[in-house]
C-alpha positions as CSV (number, residue, x, y, z in Angstrom):
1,X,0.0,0.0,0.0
2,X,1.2,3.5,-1.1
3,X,0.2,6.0,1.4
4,X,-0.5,9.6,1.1
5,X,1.8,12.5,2.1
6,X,-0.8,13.4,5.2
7,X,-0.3,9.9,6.1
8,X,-2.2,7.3,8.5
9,X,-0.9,7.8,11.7
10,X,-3.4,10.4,11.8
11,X,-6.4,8.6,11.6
12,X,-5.2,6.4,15.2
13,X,-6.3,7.6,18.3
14,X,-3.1,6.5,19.7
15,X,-0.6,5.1,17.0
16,X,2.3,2.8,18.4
17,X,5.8,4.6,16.5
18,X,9.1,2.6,16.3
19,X,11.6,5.0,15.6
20,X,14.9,3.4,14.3
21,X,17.5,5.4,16.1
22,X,21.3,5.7,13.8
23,X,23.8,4.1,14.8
24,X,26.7,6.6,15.7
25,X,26.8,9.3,18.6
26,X,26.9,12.8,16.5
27,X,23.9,11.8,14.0
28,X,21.6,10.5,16.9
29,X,22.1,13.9,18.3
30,X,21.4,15.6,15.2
31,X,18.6,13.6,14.8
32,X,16.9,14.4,18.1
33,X,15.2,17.1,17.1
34,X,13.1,15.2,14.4
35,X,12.3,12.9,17.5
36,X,10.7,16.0,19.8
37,X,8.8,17.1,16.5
38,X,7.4,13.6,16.0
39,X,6.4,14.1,19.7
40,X,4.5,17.2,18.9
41,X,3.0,15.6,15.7
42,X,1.9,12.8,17.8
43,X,1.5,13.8,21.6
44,X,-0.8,11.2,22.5
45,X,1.2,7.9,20.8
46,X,3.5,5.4,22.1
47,X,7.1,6.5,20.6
48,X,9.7,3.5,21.0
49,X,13.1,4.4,19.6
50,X,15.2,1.1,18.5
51,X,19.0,1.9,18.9
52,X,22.3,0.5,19.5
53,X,23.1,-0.4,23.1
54,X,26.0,1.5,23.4
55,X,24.2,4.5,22.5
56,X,20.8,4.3,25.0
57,X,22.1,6.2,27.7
58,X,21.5,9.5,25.7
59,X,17.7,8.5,24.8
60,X,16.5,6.9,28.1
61,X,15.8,9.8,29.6
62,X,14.4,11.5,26.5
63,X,11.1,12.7,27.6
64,X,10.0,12.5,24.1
65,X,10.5,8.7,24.0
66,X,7.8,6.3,25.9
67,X,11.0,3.7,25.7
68,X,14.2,3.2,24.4
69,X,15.1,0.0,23.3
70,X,18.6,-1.1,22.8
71,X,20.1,-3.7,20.9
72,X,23.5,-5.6,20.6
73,X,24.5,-7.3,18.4
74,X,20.9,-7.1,16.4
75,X,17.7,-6.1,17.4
76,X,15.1,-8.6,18.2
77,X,12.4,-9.0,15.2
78,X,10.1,-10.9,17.2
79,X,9.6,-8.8,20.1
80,X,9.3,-5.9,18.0
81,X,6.5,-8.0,16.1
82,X,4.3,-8.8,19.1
83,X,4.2,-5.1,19.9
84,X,2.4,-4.1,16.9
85,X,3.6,-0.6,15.8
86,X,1.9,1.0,13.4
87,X,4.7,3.2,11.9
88,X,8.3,2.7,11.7
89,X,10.2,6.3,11.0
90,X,13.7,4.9,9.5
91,X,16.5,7.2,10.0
92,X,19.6,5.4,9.1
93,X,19.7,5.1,5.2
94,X,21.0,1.2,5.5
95,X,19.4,-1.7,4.1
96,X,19.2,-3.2,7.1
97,X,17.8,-0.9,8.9
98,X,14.9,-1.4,6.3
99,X,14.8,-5.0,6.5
100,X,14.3,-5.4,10.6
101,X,11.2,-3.3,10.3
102,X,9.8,-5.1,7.1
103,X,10.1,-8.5,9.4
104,X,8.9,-6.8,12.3
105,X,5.6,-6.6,10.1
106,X,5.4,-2.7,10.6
107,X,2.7,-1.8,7.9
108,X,4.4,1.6,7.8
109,X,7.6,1.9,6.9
110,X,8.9,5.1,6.1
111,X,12.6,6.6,5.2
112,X,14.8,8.0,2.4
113,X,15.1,5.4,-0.8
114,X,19.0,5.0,0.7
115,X,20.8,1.9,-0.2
116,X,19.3,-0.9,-2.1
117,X,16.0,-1.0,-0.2
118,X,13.0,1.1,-2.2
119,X,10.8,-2.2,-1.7
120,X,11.0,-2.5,1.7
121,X,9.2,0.9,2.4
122,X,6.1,2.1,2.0
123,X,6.9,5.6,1.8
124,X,10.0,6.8,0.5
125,X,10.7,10.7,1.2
126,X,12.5,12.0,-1.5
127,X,15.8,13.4,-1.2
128,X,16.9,16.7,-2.5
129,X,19.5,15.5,-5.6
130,X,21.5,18.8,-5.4
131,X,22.5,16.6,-1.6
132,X,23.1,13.4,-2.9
133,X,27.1,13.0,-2.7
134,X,28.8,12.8,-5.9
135,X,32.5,11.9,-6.7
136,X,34.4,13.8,-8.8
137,X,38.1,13.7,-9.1
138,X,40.4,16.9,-7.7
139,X,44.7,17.5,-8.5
140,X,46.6,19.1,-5.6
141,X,50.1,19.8,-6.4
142,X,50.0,17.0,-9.5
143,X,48.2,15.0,-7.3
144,X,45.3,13.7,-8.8
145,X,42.8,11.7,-5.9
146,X,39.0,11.4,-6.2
147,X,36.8,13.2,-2.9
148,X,33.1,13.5,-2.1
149,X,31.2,16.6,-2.8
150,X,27.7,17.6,-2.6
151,X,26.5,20.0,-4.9
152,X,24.6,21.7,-2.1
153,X,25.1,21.8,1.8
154,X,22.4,21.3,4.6
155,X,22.8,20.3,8.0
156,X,22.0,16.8,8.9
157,X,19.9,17.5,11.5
158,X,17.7,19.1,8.5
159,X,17.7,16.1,6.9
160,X,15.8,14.0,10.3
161,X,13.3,16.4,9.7
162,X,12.2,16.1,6.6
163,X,11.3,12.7,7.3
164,X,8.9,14.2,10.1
165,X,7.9,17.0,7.8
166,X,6.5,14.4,5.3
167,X,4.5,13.1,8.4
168,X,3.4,16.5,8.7
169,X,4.9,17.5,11.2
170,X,7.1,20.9,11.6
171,X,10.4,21.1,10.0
172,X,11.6,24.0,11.9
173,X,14.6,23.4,13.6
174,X,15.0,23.0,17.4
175,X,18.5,23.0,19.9
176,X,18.8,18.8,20.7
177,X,19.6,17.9,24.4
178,X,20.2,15.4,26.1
179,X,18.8,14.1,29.6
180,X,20.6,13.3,32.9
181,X,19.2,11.6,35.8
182,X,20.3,13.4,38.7
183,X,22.9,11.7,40.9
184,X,23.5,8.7,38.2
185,X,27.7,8.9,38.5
186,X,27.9,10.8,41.6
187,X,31.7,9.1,42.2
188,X,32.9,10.5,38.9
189,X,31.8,14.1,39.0
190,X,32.7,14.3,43.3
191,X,36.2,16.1,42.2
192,X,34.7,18.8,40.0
193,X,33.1,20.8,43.3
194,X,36.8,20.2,44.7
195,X,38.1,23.4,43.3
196,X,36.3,26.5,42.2
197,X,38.4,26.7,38.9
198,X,35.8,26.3,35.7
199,X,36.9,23.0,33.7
200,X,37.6,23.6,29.6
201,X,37.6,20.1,27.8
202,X,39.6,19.0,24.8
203,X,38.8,15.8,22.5
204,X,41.9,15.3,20.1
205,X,40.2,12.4,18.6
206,X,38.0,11.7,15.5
207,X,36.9,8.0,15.1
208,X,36.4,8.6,11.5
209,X,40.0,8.9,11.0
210,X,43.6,11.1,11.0
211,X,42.2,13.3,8.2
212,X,39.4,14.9,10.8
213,X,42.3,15.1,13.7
214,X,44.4,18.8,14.7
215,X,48.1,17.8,15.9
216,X,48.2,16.9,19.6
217,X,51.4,19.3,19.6
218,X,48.9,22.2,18.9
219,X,46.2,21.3,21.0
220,X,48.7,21.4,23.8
221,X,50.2,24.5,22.8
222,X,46.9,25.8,22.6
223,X,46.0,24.5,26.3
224,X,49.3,26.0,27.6
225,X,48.7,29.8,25.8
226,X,45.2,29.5,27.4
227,X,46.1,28.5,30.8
228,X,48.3,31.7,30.8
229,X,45.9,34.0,30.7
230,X,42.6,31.5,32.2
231,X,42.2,29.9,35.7
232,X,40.9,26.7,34.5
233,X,41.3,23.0,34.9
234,X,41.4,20.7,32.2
235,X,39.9,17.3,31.3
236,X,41.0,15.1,28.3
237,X,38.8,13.2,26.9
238,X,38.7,10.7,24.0
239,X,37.5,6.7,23.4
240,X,39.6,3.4,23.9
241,X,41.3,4.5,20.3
242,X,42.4,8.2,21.5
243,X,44.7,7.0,24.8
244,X,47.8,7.7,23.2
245,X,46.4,11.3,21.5
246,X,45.3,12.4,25.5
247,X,48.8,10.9,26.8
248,X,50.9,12.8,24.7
249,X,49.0,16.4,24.9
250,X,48.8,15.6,28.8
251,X,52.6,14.8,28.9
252,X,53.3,18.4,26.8
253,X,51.0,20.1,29.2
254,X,52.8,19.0,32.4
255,X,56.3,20.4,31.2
256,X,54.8,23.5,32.3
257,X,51.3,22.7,34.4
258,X,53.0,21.0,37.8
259,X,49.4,20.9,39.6
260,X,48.7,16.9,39.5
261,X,45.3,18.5,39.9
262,X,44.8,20.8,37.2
263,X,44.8,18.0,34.3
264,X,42.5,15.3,34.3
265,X,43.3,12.5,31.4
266,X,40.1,11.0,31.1
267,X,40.6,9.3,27.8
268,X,39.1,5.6,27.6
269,X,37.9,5.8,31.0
270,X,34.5,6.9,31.1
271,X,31.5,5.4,30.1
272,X,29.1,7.8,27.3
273,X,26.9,9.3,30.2
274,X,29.9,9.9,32.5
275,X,31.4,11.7,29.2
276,X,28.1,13.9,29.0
277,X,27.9,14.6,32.6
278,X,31.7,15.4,32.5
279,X,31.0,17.4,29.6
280,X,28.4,19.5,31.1
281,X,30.9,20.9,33.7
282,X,32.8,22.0,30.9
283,X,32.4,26.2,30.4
284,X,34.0,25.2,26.8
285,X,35.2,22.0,24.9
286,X,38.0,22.4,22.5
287,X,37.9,19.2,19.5
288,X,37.6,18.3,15.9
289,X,34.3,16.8,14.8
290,X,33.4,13.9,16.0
291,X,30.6,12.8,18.5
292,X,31.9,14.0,22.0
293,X,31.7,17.8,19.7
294,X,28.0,16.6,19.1
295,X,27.3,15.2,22.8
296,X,28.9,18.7,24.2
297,X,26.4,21.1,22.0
298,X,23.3,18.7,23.1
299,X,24.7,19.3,26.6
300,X,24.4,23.0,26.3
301,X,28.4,23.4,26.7
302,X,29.7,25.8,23.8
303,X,32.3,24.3,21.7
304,X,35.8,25.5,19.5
305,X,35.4,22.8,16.6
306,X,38.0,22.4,13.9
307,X,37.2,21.2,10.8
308,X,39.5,19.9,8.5
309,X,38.1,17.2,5.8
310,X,34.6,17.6,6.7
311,X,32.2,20.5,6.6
312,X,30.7,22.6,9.5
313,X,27.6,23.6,7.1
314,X,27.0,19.5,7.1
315,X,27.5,18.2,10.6
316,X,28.7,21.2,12.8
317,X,28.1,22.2,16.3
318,X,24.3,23.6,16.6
319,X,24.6,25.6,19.6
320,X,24.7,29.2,18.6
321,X,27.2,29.9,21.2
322,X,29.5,27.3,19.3
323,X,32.8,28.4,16.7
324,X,34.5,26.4,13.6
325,X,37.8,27.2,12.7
326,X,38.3,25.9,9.4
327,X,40.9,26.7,6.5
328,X,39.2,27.2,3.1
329,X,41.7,25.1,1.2
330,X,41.1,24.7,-2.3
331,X,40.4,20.5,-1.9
332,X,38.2,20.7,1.7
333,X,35.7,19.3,2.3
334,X,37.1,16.3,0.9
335,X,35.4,13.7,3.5
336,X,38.3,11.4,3.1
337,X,39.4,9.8,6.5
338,X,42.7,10.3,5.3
339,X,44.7,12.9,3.7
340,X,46.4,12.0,0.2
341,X,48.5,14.8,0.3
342,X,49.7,17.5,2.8
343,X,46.9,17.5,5.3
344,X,46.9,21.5,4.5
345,X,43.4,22.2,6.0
346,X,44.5,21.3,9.2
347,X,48.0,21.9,9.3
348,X,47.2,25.6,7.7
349,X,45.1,26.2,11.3
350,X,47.5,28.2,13.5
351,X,47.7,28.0,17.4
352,X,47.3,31.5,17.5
353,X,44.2,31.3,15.5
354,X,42.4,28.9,18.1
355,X,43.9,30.4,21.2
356,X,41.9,33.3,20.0
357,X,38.8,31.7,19.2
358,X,38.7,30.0,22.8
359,X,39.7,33.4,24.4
360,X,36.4,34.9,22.3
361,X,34.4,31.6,23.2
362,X,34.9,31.9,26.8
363,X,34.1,35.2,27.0
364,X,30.7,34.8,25.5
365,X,30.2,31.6,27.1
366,X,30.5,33.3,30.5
367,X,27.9,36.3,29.8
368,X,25.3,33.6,28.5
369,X,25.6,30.4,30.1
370,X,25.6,30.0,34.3
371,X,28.2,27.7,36.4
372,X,27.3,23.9,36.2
């Protein structure tokens, strides 16, 4: 059955709505505020969203969501049939993404066309073609490599939307957040009230790959010109993959910071709601893109993102308070996860450049945003 663009779920006093969450950390936060609009479309339905386990700590306390349902490795097709929705809303663009809800016997199925799975919707929302990627092929210094481009830029978050906005719901873009229940890691955060100091973060990481990374050598630099003229403690942060990044900028950073105290090399060691917690203590996080950038701005904690190989029009920080520093070099953004040349968009970013740009963010973060 085809459906119309005003859809069904409006003819159900009460619809049951899987929503099946993405699967990595920055596009379920862009993607949350398509799930508070499908709220307001729908204030009276059961909303279940489907995502990975590692990821349900930022939607359990979603008070848009009646449940969050996690999975690992693959969701379970028969428990979702015996609860009957009436709608599945299909964020991820995978095939298989597609597929669970086709055996889950959802009558409603609806998403973007994405890969190889037209059949197994009922209503495909059509994508702009001016933001379907394209390859085309780019010489740099007689170096001829082929990138991604996309003829025209929106931010992903936009994207969730229109998915809601072929519901009929509104479009209009809100702020995403994130929910903590109060006292959750209470041993974790004890040190932060320890010291009146305000805490600035930095994330050196990028799972995506080196191309997305700024040099630990700068990033320290940058820490060490800051601290000069700042009163701040500093936590490191970073996944399982990032130790060695965190090690070697804390390592820089104590040829000159002696206070044991005033560093905090968190890297690897905190589970993704101790990082959000941690993160909301933060006046400002310093980091490339990648999800802790993502998990900071749903947080309400302004960050200084660099980009480098991706774009800030696509996937930047939302928060208004928020600033990219990014080099307009002639081959960014490339989306490659690593650089087949120079790595000129990062390595053209200067320390003095970002020392100002936290200096300018801190400032404005401390008129607009109140202690933790």
């Amino acid at each position: 059955m085809t459906l119309s663009r005003k859809y069904a779920i409006a003819s159900k006093h009460a619809p049951r709505i899987l929503v099946r969450a993405t699967n990595w950390v920055g596009d379920s936060v862009m993607s949350m505020p398509a799930v508070q609009r499908l709220r307001e479309l729908e204030p009276n339905a059961h909303i279940a969203l489907l995502c990975p386990a590692k990821l349900r700590d930022i939607w359990r306390h979603n008070p848009f969501l009646s449940e969050a349902i996690a999975f690992d490795p693959l969701p379970d097709v028969g428990y979702l049939r015996k609860q009957r929705y009436d709608v599945a809303v299909i964020f991820p663009n995978s095939f298989r993404s597609a597929w669970e809800a086709w055996r889950a016997r959802i009558p409603c199925r609806v998403g973007f066309e994405g890969h190889w799975r037209k059949r197994l919707l009922t209503d495909v929302v059509l994508e702009p073609e001016s933001e379907q990627p394209r390859e085309k092929q780019i010489t740099v210094n007689t170096t001829t490599f082929p990138v991604k481009y996309y003829p025209s830029l929106r931010h992903q978050s936009q994207r969730y939307l229109d998915i809601i906005s072929y519901l009929g719901g509104n479009r209009e873009f809100v702020q995403p957040r994130i929910w903590l229940a109060p006292g959750e890691v209470p041993e974790l955060t004890k040190f932060v009230r320890d010291d009146s100091r305000l805490f600035i973060g930095i994330n050196a990481g990028a799972e995506y790959g080196p191309a997305k990374r700024w040099m630990p050598a700068r990033f320290a630099e940058t820490a060490l010109r800051v601290a000069e003229e700042i009163p701040c403690r500093w936590l490191l942060f970073g996944g399982a993959g990032d130790t060695a990044l965190a090690a070697e900028i804390e390592s820089r950073m104590r040829e000159k910071i002696k206070d044991p105290d005033e560093i905090v090399n968190l890297a690897g060691r905190t589970s993704l709601m101790e990082l959000c917690q941690l993160l909301k203590v933060c006046r400002l996080l310093l980091t490339n893109d990648t999800g802790p950038m993502h998990l900071a701005d749903a947080m309400g904690t302004p960050v200084v993102a660099l980009f480098g190989s991706t774009s800030a029009e696509l996937t930047g920080p939302m928060l208004p308070l928020s600033r990219v520093v990014h080099e307009p070099v002639e081959c960014s953004p490339c989306f490659l996860r690593e650089c087949p040349i120079d790595f000129r968009c990062m390595e053209r970013i200067t320390v003095d450049r970002v020392v100002r740009t936290v200096f300018e963010a801190w400032e404005t973060a401390g008129k607009a945003r109140p202690r933790p």
